[in-house]
N, C-alpha and C positions, 0 to 999 in steps of 0.2 A: 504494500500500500504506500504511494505515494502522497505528496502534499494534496495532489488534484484528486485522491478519493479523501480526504481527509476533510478538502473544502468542500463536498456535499455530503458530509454527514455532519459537519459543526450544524448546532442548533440557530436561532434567532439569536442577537445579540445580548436582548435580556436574560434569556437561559443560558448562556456561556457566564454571562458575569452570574450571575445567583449559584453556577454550578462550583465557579474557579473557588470563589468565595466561601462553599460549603466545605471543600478538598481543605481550604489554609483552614478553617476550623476545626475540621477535625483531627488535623497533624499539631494543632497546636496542642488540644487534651492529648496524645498520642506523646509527644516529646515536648515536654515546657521548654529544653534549650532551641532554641532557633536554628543555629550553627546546624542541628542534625536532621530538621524536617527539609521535607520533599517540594513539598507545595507551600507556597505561601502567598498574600493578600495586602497590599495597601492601601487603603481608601481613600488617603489622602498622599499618593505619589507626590506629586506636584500638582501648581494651582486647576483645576479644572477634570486633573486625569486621575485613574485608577490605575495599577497595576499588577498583574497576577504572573507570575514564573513558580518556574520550576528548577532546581536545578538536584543535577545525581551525585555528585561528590567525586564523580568519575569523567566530569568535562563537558557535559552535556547539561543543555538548560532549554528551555525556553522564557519568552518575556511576551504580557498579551497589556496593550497599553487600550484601556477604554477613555471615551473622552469626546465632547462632543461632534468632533469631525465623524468618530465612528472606531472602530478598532483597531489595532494594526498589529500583527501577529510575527513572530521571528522567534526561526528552532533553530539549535545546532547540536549537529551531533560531530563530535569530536572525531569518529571512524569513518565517516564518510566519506566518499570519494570526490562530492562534491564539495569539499572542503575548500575555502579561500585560501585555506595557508597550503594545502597542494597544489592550488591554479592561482595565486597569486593576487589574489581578486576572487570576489562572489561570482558564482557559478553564472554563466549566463544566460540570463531571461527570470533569476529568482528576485532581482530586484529590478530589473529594468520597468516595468511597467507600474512601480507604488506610485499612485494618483500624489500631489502636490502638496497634499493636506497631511501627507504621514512620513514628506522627506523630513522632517526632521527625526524624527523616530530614525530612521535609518542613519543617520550621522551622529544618531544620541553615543557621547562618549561610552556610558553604562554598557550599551549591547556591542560595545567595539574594543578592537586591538592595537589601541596607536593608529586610529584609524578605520584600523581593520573590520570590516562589518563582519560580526562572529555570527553568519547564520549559513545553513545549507539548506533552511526550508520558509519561505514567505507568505503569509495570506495578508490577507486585509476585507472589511465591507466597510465602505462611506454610510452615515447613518441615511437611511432612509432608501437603502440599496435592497434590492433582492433577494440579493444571495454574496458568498463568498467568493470571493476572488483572489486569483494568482497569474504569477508570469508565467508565458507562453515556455516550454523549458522542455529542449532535447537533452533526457537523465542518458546519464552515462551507458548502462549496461543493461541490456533488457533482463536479464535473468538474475539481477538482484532485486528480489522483492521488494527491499527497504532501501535505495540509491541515498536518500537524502536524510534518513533518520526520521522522516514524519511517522512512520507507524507505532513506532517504540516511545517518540516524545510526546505524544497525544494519544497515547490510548486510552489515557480515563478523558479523553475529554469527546472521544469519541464512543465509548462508551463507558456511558452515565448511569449505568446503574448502580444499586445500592452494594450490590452483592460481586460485582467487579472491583470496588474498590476494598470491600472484606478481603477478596483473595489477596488484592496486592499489598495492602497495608500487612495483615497477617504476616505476607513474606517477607516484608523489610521490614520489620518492627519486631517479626517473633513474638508478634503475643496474640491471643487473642481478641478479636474485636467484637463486639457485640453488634448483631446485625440491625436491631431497633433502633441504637443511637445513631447508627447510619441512614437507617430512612429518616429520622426524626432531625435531624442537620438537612438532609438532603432539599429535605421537604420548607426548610429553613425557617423552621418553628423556632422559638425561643428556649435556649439553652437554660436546665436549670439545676437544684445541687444533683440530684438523684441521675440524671443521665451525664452529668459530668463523671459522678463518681462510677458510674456503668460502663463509661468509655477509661478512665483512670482513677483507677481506687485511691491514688497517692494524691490525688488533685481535687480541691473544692471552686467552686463557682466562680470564690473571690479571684484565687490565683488564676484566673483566665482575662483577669477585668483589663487590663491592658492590652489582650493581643484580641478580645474583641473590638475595643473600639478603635485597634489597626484596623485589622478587617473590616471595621462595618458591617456586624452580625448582631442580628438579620436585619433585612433590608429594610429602610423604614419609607 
């Protein structure tokens, strides 16, 4: 799966931000240090924007900037072939065509390397757009399934279920996750002590009071 299946299965813009934002809350009961979650949420990026990324600890991020131009989306995966630091520059056609409204995002120092735009996968929708959108883009090798890393760096965002991200959390966390305080987040009901302490027996309501109102949970 590439970037171009990846842009027709992302949801409406409003379900992408209520989703990203449900992933940073439940990683924050999951691990109170920062340094070690997966997902994460800002609600108050900079003046106007939100921010949701990812990143693996292993080189690999993404960054989903909302705001009211509309979204603007940038992966990278570190193994990929369409890597700028193997072709010297971003692969061509993955940024050639960002509408005017999200060059900045692409020159943001944050998503760069001295420059260097750190992505091998692009989307973006202008608010009031359709659908999702990407560059026109000849991937390197037909018979690598994942050329650009979009299937691995979005797959909770591609699928949003409750019980998709039990599996993954389970696997990188090692612990159990209780599958109710994932629909009850997901569903972005109001977090309270008893399902704090269901997703983290060590964690009360209060110690979350901070990384919710990073996030902005739930939405008001």
């Amino acid at each position: 799966m590439t970037v171009l299946d990846v842009a027709r299965r992302l949801p409406e813009i409003v379900v992408l931000r209520e989703h990203c934002r449900s992933l940073a809350m439940l990683e924050a009961g999951l691990s109170p240090e920062w340094d070690y979650r997966y997902h994460s949420f800002d609600e108050h990026w900079a003046e106007g924007e939100s921010l949701a990324s990812m990143r693996n600890g292993s080189g690999d991020d993404y960054s989903i900037v909302f705001s009211a131009a509309g979204v603007y989306i940038r992966g990278f995966d570190h193994e990929s072939p369409m890597s700028p630091y193997a072709e010297d520059g971003p692969w061509p056609g993955v940024l050639d065509e960002v509408p005017g409204v999200f060059q900045a995002y692409v020159r943001e120092p944050a998503f760069s390397d001295d420059g260097l735009p750190r992505v091998t996968a692009c989307m973006w929708r202008e608010a009031g757009d359709d659908r999702w959108r990407t560059g026109t883009i000849d991937f390197p090798d037909e018979r690598n399934a994942d050329p650009d890393g979009a299937d691995f760096l979005f797959e909770l965002l591609v699928d949003r279920s409750p019980e998709a991200f039990q599996e993954w959390a389970q696997d990188y966390y090692e612990v159990p996750v209780d599958l109710g305080v994932v629909r009850h987040v997901f569903s972005s009901r109001p977090l309270t002590e008893d399902v704090v302490r269901a997703l983290n027996p060590e964690l009360g309501l209060s110690d979350l009071a901070r990384d919710i109102a990073e996030i902005g949970y739930p939405p008001r």
